[in-house]
TIRO-944623 format. One record per residue: residue in three letters; x, y, z of N, C-alpha, C, O in turn. Coordinates in steps of 0.02 Angstrom, whole numbers, plus 50000, padded with zeros to 5 digits. Layout:
REM residues N
('ALA',(X,Y,Z),(X,Y,Z),(X,Y,Z),(X,Y,Z))
...
END
This chain:
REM residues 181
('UNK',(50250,51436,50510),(50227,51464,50448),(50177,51416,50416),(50183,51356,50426))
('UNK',(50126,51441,50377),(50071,51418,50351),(50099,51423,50278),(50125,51475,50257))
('UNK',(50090,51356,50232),(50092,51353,50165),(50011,51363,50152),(49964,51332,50175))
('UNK',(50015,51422,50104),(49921,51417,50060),(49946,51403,49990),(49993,51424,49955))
('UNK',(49888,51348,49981),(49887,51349,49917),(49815,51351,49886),(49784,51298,49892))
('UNK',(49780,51407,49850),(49715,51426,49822),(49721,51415,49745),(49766,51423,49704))
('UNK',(49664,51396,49743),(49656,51389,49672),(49572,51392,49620),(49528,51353,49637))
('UNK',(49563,51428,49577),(49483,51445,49559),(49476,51361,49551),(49526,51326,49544))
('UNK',(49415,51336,49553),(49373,51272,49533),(49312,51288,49514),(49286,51335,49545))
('UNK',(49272,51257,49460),(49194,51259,49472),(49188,51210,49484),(49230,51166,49473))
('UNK',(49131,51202,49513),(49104,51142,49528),(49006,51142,49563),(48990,51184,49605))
('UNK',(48970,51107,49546),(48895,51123,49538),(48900,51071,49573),(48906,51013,49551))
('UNK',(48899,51092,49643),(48861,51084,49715),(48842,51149,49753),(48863,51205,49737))
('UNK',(48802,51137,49803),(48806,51201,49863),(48852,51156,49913),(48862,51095,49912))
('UNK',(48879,51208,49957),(48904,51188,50006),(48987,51176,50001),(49019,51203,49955))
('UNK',(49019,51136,50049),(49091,51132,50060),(49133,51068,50073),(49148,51056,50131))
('UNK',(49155,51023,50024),(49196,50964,50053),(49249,50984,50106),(49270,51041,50099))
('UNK',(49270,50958,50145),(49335,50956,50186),(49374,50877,50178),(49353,50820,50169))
('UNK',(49438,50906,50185),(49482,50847,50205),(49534,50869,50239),(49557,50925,50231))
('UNK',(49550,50837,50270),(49611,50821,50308),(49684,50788,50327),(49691,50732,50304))
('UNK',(49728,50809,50356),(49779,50770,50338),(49814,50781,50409),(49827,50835,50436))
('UNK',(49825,50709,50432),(49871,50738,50516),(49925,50681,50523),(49952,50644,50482))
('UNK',(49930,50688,50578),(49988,50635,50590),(49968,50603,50669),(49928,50637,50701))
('UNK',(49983,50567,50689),(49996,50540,50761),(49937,50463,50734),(49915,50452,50678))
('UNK',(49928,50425,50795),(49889,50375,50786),(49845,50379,50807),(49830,50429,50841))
('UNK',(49786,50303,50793),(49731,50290,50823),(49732,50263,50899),(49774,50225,50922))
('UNK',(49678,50290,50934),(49686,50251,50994),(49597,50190,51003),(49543,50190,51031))
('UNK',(49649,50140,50943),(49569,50092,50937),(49542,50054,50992),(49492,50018,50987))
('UNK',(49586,50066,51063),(49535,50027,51117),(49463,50067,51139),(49423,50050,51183))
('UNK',(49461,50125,51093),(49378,50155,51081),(49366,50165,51034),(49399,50168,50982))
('UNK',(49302,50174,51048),(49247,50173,50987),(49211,50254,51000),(49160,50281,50978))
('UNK',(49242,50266,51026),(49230,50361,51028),(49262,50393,51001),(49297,50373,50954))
('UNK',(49257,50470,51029),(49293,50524,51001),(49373,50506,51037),(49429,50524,51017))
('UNK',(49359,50476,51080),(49439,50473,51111),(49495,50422,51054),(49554,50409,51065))
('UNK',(49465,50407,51011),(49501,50379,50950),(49549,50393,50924),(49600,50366,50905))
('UNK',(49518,50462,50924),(49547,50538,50869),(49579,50580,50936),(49583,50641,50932))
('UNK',(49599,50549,50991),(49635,50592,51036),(49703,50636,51014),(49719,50696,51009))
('UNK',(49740,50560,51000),(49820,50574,50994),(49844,50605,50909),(49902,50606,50888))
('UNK',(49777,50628,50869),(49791,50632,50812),(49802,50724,50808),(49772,50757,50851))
('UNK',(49836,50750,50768),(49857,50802,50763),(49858,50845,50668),(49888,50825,50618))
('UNK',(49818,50898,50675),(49817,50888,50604),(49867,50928,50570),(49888,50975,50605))
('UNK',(49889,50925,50523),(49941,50966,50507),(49913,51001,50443),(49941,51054,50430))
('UNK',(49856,50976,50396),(49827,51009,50341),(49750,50995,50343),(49712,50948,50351))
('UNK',(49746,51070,50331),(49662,51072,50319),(49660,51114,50246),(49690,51167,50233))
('UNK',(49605,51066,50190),(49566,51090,50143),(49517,51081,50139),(49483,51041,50172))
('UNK',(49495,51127,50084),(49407,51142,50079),(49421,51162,49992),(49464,51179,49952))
('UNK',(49343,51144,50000),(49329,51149,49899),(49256,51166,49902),(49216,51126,49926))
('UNK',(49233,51240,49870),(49183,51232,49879),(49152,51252,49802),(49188,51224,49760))
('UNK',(49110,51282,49778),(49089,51261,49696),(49128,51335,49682),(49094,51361,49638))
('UNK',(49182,51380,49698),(49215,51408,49652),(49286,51410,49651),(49324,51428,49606))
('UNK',(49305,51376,49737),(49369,51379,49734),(49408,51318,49789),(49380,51287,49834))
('UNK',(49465,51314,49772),(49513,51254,49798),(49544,51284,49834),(49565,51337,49811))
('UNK',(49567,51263,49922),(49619,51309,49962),(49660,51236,50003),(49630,51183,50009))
('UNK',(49712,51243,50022),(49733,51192,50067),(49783,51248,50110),(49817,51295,50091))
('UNK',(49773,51225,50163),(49847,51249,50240),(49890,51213,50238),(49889,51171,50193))
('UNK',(49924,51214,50269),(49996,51150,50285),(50024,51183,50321),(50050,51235,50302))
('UNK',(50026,51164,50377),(50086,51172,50421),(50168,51169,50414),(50186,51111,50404))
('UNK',(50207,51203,50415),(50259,51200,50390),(50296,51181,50451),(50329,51222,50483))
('UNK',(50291,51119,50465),(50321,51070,50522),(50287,51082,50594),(50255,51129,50616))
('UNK',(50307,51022,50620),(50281,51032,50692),(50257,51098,50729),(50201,51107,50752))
('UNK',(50305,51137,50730),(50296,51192,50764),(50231,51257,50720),(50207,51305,50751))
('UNK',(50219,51242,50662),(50174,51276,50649),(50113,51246,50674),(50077,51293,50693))
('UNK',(50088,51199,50682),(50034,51171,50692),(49973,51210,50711),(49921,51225,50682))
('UNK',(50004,51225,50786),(49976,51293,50816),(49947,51323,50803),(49892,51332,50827))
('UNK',(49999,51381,50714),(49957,51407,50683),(49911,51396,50636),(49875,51438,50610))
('UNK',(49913,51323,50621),(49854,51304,50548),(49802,51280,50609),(49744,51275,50590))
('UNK',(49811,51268,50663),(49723,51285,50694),(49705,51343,50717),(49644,51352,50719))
('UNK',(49738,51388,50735),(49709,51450,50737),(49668,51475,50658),(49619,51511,50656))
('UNK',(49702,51445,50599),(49671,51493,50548),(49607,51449,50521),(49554,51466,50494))
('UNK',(49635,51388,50539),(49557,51321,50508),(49503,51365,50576),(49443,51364,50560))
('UNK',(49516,51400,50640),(49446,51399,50682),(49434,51468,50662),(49382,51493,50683))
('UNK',(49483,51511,50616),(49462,51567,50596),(49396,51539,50531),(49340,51564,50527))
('UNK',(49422,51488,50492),(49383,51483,50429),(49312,51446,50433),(49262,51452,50397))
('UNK',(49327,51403,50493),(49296,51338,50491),(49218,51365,50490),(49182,51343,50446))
('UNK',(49191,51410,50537),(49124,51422,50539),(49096,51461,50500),(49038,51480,50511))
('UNK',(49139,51482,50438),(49115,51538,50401),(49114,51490,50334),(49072,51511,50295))
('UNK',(49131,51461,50322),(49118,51393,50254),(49039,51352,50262),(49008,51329,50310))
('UNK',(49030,51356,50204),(48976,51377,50158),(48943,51291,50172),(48971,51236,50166))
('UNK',(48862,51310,50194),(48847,51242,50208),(48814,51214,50145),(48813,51238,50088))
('UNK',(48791,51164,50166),(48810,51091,50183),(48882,51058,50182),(48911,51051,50128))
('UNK',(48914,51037,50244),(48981,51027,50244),(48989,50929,50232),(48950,50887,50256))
('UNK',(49045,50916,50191),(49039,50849,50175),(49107,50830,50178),(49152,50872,50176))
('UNK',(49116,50757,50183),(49190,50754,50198),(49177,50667,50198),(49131,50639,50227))
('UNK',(49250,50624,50142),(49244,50566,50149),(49202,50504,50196),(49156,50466,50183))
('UNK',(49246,50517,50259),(49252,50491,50320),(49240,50544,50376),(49288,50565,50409))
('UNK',(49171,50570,50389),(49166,50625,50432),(49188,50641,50499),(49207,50690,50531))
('UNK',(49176,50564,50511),(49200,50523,50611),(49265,50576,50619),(49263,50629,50650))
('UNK',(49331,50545,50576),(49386,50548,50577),(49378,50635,50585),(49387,50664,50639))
('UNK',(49362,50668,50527),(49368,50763,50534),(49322,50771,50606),(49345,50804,50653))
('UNK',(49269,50745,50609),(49255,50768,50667),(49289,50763,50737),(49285,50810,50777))
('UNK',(49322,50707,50750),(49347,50677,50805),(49421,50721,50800),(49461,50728,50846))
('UNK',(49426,50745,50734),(49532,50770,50745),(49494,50828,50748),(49533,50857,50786))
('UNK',(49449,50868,50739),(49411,50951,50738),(49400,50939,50835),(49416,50988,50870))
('UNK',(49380,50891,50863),(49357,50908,50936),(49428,50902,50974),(49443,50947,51013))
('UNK',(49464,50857,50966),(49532,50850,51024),(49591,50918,50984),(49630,50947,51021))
('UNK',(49589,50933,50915),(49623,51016,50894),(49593,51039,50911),(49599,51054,50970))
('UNK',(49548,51056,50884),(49504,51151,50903),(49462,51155,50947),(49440,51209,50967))
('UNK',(49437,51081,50975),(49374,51094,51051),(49320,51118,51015),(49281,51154,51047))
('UNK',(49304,51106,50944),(49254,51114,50918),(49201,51034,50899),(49220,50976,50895))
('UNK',(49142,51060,50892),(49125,50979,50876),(49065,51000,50810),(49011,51029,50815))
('UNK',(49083,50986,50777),(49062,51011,50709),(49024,50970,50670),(49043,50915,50651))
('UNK',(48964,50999,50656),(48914,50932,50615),(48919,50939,50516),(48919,50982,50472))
('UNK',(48921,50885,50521),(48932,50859,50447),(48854,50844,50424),(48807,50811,50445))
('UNK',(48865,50877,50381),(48777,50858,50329),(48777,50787,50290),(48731,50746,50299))
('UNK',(48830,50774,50246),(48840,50713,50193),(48902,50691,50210),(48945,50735,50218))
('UNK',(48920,50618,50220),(48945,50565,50239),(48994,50556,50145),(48966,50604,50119))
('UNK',(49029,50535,50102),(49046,50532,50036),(49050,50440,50038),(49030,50412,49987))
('UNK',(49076,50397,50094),(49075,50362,50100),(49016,50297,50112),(48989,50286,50166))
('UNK',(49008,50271,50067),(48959,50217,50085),(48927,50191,50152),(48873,50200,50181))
('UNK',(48987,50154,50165),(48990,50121,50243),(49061,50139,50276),(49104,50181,50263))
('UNK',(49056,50093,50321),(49128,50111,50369),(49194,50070,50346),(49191,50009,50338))
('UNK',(49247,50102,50337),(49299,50094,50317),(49314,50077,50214),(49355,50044,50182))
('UNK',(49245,50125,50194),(49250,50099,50124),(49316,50141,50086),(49334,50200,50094))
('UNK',(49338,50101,50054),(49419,50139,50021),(49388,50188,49967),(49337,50187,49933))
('UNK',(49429,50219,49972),(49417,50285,49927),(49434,50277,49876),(49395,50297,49833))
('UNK',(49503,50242,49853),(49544,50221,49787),(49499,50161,49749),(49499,50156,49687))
('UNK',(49453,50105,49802),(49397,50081,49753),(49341,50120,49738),(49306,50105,49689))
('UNK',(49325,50173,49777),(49248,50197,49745),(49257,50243,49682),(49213,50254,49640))
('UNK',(49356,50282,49683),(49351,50321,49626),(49363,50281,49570),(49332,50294,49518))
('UNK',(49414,50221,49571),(49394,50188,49523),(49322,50132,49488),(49321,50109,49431))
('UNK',(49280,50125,49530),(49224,50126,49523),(49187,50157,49495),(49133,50133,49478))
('UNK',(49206,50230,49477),(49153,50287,49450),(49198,50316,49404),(49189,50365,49367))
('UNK',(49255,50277,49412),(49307,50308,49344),(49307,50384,49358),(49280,50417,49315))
('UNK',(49338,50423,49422),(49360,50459,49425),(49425,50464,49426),(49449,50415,49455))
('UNK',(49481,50516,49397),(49547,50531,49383),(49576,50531,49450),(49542,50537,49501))
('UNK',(49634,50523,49452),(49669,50505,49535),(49719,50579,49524),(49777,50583,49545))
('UNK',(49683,50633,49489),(49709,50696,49505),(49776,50704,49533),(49793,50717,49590))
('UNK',(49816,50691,49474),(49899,50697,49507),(49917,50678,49591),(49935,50721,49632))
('UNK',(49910,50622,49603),(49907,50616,49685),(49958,50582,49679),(49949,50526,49657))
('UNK',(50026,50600,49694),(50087,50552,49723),(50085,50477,49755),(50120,50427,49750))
('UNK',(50008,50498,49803),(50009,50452,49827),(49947,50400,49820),(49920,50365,49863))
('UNK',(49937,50405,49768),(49850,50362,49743),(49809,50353,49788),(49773,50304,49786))
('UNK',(49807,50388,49826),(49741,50383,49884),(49743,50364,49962),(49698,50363,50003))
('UNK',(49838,50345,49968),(49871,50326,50035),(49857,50372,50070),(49858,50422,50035))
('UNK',(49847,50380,50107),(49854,50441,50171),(49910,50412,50211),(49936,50463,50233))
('UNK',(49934,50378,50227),(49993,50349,50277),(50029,50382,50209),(50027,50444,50215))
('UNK',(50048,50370,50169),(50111,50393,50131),(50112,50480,50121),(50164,50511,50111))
('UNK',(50049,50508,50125),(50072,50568,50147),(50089,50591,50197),(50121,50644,50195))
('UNK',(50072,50551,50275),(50105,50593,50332),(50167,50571,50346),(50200,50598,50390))
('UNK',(50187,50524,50315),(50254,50497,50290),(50317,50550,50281),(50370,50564,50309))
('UNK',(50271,50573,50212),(50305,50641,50154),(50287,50704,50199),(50324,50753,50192))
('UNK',(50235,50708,50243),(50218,50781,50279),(50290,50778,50333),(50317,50827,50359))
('UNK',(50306,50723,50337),(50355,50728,50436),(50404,50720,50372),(50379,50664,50370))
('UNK',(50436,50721,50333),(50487,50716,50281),(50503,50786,50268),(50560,50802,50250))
('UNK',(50441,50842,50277),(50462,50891,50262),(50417,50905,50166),(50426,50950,50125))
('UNK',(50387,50864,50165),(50392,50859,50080),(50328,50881,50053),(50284,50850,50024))
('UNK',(50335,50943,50071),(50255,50966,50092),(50229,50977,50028),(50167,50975,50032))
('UNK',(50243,50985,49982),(50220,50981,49926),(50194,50947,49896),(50145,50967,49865))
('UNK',(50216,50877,49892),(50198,50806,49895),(50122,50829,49939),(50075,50854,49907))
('UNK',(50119,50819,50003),(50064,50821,50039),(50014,50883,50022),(49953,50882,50030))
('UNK',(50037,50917,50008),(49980,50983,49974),(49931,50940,49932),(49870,50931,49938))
('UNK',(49992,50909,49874),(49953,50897,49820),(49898,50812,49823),(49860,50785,49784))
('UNK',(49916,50801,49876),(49879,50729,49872),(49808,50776,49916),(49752,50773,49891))
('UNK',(49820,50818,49982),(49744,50852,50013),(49720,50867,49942),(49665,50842,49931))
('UNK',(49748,50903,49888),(49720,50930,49843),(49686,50901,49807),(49631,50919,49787))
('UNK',(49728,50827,49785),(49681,50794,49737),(49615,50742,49762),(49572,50708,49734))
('UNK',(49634,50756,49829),(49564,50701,49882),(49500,50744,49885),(49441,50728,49876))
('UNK',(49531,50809,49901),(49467,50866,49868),(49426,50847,49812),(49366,50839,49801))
('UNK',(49502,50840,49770),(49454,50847,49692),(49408,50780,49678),(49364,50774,49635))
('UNK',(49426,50744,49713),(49411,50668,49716),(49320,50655,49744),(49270,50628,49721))
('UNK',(49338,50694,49806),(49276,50679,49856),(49213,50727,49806),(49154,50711,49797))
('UNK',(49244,50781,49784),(49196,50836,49770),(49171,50784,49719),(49114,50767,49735))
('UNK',(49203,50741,49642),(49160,50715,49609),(49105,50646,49623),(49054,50625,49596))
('UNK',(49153,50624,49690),(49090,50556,49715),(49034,50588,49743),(48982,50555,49746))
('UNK',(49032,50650,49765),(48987,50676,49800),(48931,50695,49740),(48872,50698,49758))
('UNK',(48948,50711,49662),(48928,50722,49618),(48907,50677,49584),(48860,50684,49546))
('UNK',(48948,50602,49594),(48922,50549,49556),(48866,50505,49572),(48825,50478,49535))
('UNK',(48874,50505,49650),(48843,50438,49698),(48794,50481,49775),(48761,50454,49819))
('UNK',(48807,50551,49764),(48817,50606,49828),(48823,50564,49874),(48853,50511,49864))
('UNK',(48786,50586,49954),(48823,50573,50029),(48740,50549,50044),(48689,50560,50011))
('UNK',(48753,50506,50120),(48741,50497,50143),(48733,50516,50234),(48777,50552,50259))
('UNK',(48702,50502,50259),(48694,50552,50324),(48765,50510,50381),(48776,50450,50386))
('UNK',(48789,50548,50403),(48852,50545,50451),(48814,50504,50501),(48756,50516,50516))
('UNK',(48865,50435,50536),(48842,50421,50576),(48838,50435,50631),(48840,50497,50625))
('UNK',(48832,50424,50702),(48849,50472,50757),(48911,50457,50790),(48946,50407,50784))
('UNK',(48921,50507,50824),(49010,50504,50848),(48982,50531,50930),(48955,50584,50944))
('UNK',(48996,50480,50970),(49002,50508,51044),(49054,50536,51083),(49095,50501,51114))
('UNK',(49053,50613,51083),(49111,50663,51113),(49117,50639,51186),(49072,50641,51228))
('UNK',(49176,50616,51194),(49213,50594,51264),(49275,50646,51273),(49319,50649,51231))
('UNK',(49274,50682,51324),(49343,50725,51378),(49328,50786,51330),(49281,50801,51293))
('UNK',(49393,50818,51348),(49402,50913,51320),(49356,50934,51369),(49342,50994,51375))
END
């Protein structure tokens, strides 16, 4: 079973943030897509200038179905597509869905810049996030079952990325070299 959670937003951009939320690890003896092999996603959201949606997998066994409905949505969302850390969505989008998906705006500076310093940097609100900007503490709370918890942190990284993208916008994605599938 698929948890939705939608919600109206405005917001004055064109186009669509994504984020993500999975579980499994990195495989850092590359510097490829094979990185993002063993990673598995369990939530996909999107925010685009009228509305807020997140999936969640409702445990392991749904998984399945929150990529069938992200490859139902994925090509029909509204371009320019932007996303923190693009590598990472792109690399968990090619080893899930066998898709390889280009990102227009990068939200992130450089490589490995924290998200919890750039919003406090621009004095953006940490949007009710349980988890102030952890992502390990949500797939923590996602394999806990505590999906709610994890809804609401995809939710508020949305709300997060959509205003750096507004404050500082993006930068161009660097390149990601697709290895296997």
């Amino acid at each position: 079973m698929i948890i939705k959670h939608k919600e109206t937003v405005k917001s004055n951009f064109e186009g669509t943030v994504i984020d993500i939320e999975t579980i499994g690890g990195f495989r850092d003896q590359y510097r490829d897509s094979r990185r993002y092999e063993e990673i598995r996603m369990v939530i996909f959201g999107f925010l685009n200038k009228n509305a807020l949606e997140v999936l969640c997998a409702e445990g392991e066994r749904s998984t399945d179905e929150l990529l069938e409905e992200t490859w139902k949505i994925i090509n029909g969302l509204e371009r320019s597509l932007y996303a923190f850390n693009s590598e990472f969505e792109r690399g968990v989008f090619f080893y899930n869905l066998g898709m390889k998906i280009d990102f227009d705006g990068e939200l992130q500076k450089r490589p490995r810049e924290r998200k919890a310093s750039v919003r406090r940097e621009l004095g953006i609100p940490n949007y009710d996030d349980p988890f102030f900007d952890d992502g390990y503490r949500c797939m923590i709370a996602w394999q806990n079952r505590e999906f709610d918890k994890a809804i609401a942190h995809n939710r508020a990284c949305l709300l997060k990325e959509r205003d750096i993208l507004l404050k500082r916008g993006s930068t161009k994605p660097s390149e990601l070299e697709f290895v296997g599938k």
